[in-house]
C-alpha positions as CSV (number, residue, x, y, z in Angstrom):
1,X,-45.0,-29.4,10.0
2,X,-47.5,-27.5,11.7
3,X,-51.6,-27.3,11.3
4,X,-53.7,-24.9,11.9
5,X,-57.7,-25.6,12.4
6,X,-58.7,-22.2,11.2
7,X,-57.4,-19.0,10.1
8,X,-56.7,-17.0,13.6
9,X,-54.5,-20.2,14.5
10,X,-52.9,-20.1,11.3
11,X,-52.0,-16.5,11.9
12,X,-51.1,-16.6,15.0
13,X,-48.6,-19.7,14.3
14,X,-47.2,-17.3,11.0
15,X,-46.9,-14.4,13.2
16,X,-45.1,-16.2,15.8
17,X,-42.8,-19.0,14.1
18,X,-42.6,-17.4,10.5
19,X,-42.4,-20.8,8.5
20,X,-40.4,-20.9,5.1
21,X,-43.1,-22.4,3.1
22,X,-46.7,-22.7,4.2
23,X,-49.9,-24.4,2.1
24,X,-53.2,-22.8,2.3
25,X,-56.3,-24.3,1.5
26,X,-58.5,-21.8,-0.9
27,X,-61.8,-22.7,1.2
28,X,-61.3,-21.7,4.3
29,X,-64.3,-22.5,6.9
30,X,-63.9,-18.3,8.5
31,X,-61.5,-17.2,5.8
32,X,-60.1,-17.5,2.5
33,X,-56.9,-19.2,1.8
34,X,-55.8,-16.6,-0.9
35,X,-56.3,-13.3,1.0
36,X,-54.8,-15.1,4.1
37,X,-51.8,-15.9,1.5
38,X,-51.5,-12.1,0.4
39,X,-51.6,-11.4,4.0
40,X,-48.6,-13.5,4.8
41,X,-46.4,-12.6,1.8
42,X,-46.7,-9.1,3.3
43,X,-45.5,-9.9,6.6
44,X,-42.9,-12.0,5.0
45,X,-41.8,-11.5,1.1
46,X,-39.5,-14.4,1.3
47,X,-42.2,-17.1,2.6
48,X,-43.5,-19.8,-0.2
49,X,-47.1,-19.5,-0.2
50,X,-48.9,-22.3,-2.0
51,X,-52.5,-22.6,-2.5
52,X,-55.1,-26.1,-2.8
53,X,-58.2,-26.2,-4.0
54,X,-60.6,-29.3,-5.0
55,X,-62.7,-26.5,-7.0
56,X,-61.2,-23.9,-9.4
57,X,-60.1,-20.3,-9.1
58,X,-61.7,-17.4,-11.1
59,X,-59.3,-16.1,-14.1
60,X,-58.6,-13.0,-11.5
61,X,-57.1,-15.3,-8.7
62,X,-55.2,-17.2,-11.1
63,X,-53.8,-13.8,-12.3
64,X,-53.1,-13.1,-8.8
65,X,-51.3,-16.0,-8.0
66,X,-49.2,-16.2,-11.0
67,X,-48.1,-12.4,-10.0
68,X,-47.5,-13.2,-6.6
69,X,-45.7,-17.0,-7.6
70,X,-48.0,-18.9,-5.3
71,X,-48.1,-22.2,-6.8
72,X,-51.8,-23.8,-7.0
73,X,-52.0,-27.3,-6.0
74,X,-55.2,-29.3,-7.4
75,X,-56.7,-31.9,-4.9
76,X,-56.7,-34.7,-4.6
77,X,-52.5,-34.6,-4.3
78,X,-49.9,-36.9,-2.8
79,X,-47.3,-35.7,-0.4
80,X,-44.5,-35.9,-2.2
81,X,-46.5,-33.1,-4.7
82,X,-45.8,-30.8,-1.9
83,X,-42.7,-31.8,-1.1
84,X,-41.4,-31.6,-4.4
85,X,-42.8,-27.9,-5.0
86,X,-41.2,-26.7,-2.0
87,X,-37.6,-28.5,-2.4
88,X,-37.5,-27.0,-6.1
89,X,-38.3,-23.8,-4.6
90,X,-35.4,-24.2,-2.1
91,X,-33.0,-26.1,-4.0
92,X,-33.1,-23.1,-6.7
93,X,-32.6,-20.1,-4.0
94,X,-29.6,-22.7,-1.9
95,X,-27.9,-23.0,-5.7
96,X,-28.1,-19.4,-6.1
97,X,-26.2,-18.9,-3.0
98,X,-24.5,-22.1,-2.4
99,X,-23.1,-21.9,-6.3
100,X,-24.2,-25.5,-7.1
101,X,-27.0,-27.9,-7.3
102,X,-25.1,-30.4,-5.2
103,X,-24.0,-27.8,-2.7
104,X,-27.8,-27.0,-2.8
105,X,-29.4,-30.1,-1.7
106,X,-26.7,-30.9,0.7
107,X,-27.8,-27.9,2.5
108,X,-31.4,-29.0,2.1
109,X,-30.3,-32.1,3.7
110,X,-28.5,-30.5,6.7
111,X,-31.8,-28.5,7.3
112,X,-34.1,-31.3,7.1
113,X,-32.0,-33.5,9.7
């Protein structure tokens, strides 16, 4: 897992490493969490882009993260909230190619090891 402190760091850590899954904060301190998501997706379609947020979302970002799939987590959240969210996101593409659920997590497993 990596953390950024602000948006240029957590560009410049995208840009360079490409993460599978990455978990955006809404309020940003120099940016906002759901453009910066929109601007990642771009770069990389087949990244997970989830979004938090203690406050809400206006009906139009809501729209646009159910169009672009970007989970919204609601604060306060444990861990395992995240960790669930992205394993059922990558158990469901492994079983797609791996042709079973069990074939699916082993691979999730063998990645995580």
């Amino acid at each position: 897992m990596l953390i950024a402190e602000n948006a240029g760091q957590a560009r410049r850590l995208f840009h360079t490493l490409r993460p599978g899954a990455v978990l955006l904060d809404y309020l940003l301190g120099d940016d906002d969490g759901l453009k910066l998501g929109l601007e990642f997706q771009a770069h990389a379609p087949e990244a997970r882009i989830v979004i938090m947020t203690g406050g809400g979302l206006s009906d139009d970002e809501l729209t646009i993260c159910a169009d672009r799939n970007f989970p919204i987590l609601f604060k306060p959240f444990l861990a395992h909230d995240v960790l669930n969210l992205i394993r059922g996101s990558f158990r469901r593409t492994f079983a797609a190619t791996a042709g079973s659920i069990n074939s699916a997590e082993q691979g999730i497993r063998a990645d995580s090891a």
